[in-house]
C-alpha positions as CSV (number, residue, x, y, z in Angstrom):
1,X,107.8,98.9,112.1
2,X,105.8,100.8,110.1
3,X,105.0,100.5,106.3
4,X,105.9,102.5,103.5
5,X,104.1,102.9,100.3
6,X,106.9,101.7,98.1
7,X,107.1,98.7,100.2
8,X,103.2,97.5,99.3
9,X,104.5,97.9,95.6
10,X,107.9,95.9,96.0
11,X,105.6,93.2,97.3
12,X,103.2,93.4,94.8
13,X,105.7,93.5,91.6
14,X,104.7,90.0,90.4
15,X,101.3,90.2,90.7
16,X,100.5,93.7,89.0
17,X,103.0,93.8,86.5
18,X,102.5,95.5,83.1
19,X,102.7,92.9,80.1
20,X,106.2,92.4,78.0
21,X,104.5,94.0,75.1
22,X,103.2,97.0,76.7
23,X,106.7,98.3,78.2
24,X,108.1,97.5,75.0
25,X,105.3,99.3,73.3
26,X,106.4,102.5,75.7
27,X,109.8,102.5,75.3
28,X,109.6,102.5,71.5
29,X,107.4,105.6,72.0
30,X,110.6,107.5,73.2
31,X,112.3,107.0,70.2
32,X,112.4,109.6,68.0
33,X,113.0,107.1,64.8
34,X,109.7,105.2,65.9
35,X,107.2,104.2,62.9
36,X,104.0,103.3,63.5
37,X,104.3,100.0,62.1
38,X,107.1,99.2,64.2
39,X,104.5,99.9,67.1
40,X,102.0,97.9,65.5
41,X,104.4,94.9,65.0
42,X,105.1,94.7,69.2
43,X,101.6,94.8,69.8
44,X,100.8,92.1,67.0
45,X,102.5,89.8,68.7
46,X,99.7,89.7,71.9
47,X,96.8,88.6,69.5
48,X,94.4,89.1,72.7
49,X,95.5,92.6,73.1
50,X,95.7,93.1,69.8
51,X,91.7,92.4,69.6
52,X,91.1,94.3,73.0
53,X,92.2,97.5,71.1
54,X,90.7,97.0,68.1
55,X,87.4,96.7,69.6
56,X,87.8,100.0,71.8
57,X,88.8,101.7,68.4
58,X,86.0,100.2,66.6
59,X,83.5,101.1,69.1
60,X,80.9,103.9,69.5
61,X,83.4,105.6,72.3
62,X,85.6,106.5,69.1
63,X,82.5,106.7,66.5
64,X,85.3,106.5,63.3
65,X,83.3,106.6,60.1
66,X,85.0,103.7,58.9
67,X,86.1,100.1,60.4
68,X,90.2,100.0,61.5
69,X,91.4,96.4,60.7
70,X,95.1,96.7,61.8
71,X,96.8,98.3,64.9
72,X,98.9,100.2,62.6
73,X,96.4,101.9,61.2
74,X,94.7,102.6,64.4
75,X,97.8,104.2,65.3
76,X,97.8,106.2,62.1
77,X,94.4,107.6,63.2
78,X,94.0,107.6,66.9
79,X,97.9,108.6,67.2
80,X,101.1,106.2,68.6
81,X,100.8,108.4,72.6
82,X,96.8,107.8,72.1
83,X,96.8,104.7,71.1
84,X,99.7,103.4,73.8
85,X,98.0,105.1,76.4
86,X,94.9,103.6,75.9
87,X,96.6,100.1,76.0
88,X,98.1,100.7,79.4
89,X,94.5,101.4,80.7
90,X,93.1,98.1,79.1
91,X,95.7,96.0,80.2
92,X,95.9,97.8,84.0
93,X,91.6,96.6,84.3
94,X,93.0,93.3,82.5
95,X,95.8,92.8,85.4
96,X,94.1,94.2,88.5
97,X,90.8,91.7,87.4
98,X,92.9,88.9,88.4
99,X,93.6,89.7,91.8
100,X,90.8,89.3,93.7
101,X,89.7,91.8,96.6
102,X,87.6,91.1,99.2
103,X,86.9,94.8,100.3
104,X,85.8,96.1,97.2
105,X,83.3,95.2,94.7
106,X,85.3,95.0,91.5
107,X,82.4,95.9,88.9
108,X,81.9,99.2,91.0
109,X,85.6,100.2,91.5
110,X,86.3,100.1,87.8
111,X,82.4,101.4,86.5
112,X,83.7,104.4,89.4
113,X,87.0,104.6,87.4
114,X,85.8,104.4,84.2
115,X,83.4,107.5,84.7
116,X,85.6,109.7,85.9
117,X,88.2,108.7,83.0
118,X,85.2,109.8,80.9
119,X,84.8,112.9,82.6
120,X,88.6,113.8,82.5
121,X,88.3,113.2,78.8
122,X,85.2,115.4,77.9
123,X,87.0,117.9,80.6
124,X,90.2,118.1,78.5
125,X,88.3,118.7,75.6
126,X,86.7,121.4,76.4
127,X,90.1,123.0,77.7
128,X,91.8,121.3,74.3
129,X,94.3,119.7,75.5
130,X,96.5,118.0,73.7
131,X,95.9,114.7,74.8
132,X,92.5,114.0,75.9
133,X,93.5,109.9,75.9
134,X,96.3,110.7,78.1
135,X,93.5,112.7,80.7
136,X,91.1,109.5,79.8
137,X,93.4,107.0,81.7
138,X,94.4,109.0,84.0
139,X,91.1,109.1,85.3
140,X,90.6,105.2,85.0
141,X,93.8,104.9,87.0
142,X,93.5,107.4,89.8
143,X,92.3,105.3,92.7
144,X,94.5,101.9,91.9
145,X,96.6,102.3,94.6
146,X,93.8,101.5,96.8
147,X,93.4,98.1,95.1
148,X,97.2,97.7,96.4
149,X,95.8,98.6,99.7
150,X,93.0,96.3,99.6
151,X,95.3,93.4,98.4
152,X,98.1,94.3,100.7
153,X,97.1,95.6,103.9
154,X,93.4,94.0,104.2
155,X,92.8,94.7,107.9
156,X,94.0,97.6,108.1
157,X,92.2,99.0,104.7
158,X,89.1,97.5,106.5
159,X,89.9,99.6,109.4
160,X,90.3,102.6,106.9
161,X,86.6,101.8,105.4
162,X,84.8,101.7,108.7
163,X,86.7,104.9,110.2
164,X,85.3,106.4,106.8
165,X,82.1,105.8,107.6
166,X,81.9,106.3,111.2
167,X,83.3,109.5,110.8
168,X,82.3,110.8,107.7
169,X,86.2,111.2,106.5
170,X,87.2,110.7,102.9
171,X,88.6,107.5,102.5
172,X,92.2,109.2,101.7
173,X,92.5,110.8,105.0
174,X,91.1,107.6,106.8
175,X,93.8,106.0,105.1
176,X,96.4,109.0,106.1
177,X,95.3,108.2,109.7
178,X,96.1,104.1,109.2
179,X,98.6,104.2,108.0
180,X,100.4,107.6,107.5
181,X,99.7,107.3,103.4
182,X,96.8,107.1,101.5
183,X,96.1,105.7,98.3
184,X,97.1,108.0,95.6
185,X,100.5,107.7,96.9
186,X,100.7,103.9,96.4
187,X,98.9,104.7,93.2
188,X,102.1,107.0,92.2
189,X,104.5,104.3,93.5
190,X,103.0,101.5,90.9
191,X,103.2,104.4,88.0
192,X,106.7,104.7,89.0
193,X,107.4,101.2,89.3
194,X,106.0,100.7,85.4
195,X,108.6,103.5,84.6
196,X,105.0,105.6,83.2
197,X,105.4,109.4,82.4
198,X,106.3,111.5,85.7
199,X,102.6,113.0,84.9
200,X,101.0,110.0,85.5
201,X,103.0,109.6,88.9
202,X,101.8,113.1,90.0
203,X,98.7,113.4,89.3
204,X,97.5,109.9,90.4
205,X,99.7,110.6,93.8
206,X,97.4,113.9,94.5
207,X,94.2,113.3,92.6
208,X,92.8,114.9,96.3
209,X,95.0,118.1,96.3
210,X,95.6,119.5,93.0
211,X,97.0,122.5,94.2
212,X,99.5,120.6,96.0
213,X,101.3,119.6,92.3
214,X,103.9,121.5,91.0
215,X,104.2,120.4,87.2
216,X,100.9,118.7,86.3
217,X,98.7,121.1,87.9
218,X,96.0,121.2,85.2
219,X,96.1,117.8,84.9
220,X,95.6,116.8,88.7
221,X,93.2,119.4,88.9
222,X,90.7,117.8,85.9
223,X,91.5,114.4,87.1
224,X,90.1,116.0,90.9
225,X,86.9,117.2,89.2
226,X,86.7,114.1,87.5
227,X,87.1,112.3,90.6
228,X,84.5,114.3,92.6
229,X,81.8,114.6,89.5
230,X,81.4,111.2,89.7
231,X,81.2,110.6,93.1
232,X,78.3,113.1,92.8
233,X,76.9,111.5,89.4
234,X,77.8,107.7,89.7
235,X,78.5,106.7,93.3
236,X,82.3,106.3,94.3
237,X,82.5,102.9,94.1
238,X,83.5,102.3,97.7
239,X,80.3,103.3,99.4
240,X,82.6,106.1,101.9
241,X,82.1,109.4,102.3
242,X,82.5,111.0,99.0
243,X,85.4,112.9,97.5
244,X,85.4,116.9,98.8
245,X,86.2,119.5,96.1
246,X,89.2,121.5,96.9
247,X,88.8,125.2,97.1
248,X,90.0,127.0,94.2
249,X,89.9,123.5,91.8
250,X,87.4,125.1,89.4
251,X,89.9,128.2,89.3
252,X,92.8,126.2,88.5
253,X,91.6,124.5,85.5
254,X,90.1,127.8,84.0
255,X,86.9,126.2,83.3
256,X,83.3,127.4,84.7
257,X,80.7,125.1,87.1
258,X,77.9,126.1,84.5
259,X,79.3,123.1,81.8
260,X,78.9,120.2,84.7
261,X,75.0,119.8,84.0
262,X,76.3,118.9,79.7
263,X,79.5,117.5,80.6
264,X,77.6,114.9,82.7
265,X,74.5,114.4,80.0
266,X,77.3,113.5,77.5
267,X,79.7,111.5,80.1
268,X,76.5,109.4,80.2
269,X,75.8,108.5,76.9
270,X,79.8,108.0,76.5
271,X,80.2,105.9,79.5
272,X,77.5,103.2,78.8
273,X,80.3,103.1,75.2
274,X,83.4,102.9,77.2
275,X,82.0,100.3,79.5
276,X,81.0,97.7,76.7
277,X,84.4,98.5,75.1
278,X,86.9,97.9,77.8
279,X,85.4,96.3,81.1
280,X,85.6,92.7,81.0
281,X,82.3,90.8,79.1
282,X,81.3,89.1,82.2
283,X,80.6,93.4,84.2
284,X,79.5,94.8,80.7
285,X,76.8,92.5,80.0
């Protein structure tokens, strides 16, 4: 009988679930009579998260002129969507680094994801969008579904790699092939099983085919360029055959080619931040 995404997720609920705090740190988000210290107080009481956030606002990535000693305040000056957003990202690497993977090497899955969040970031700046966090972890969560995969489905994920190489296929239409899905879709069924934005669910579901989204379309499509920049800068932490732009991607977004040569100089100098920020001490040392 054959598999569905949603099934890989229903199996994996326990495993990759989202910590008490953070839901409750999401749900407070959509309430219009919200404060900032009543965000602050949730988070407070995870004192590990509380000094895994800290750190990332405190750290060169950010650059803030002056030292942020309390969450609330960090919310006061990154902002409460910012700031949450950026704690569902730490706390995703913070899960996902406890479920080990034989098919992948972990360090270069997430130093993969964590470039390409970079370059979604410095991407939605230059269009100034309102969010660049929000862009910034969707990048770092594009290709999580395939950790499902990994997890989940082992052989045939293996069998998914080694068609990807034999045949020179991107890994998502190996994976179509396999098992009639590929990863971005069980990417979108986790975002919908943590109740995230429906913009998270779409864009991580076709990170491949922007031009297949109908409401995030400018956000798939910088999360795509993302995705394929840093297969071409940084390797695509899988070792397959690398991620194909879409025709008409560049179009879509508004933006020209000519920027990818500075986009990349500063992704650079930015990623070696991020990294030591929020990828575990033992793959940032």
């Amino acid at each position: 009988m054959p598999i569905a995404a949603r099934d890989l997720i229903d199996d994996t609920v326990e495993l990759a679930s989202l910590p008490s705090v953070v839901m409750q740190a999401m749900e407070l988000l959509n309430s219009p009579n919200t404060s900032a210290s009543d965000i602050g107080a949730v988070i407070s009481q995870d004192p590990a998260l509380t000094v895994r956030l800290l750190k990332i606002v405190n750290s060169a990535f950010y650059g803030f002129p002056s030292r942020i000693e309390t969450i609330s305040r960090a919310i006061t000056i990154v902002g409460s969507l910012e700031l949450t957003d950026l704690i569902l990202g730490s706390c995703a690497i913070q899960v996902f680094e406890k479920i080990p993977n034989k098919l992948v090497d972990m360090e270069k899955f997430w130093e993969h994801s964590l470039y390409a969040g970079v370059i979604a970031r410095i991407l939605a700046r230059y269009l100034r969008a309102p969010n660049t966090e929000r862009c910034f972890v969707m990048g770092l969560l594009h290709d999580i579904g395939a950790l499902i995969l990994y997890r989940q489905q082992p052989d045939k994920s293996r069998q998914a790699l080694e068609l990807s190489a034999e045949r020179a296929l991107p890994l998502n239409i190996a994976e179509r092939e396999i098992f009639g899905f590929d990863h971005g879709e069980v990417g979108a069924e986790l975002m919908r099983s943590w109740n995230l934005p429906e913009s998270f669910i779409e864009v991580t579901h076709h990170h491949h085919q922007p031009s297949v989204a109908e409401r995030y379309r400018l956000e798939t499509a910088i999360i795509h360029l993302a995705d394929v920049t840093t297969c071409m800068a940084h390797g695509n932490g899988s070792g397959n055959q690398p991620t194909p732009l879409e025709p008409g991607t560049w179009e879509l977004t508004g933006l020209s080619v000519d920027i990818m040569d500075q986009v990349i100089t500063e992704a650079d100098t930015q990623f070696a931040e991020a990294r030591l920020a929020l990828l575990p001490r033992s793959k940032a040392a």
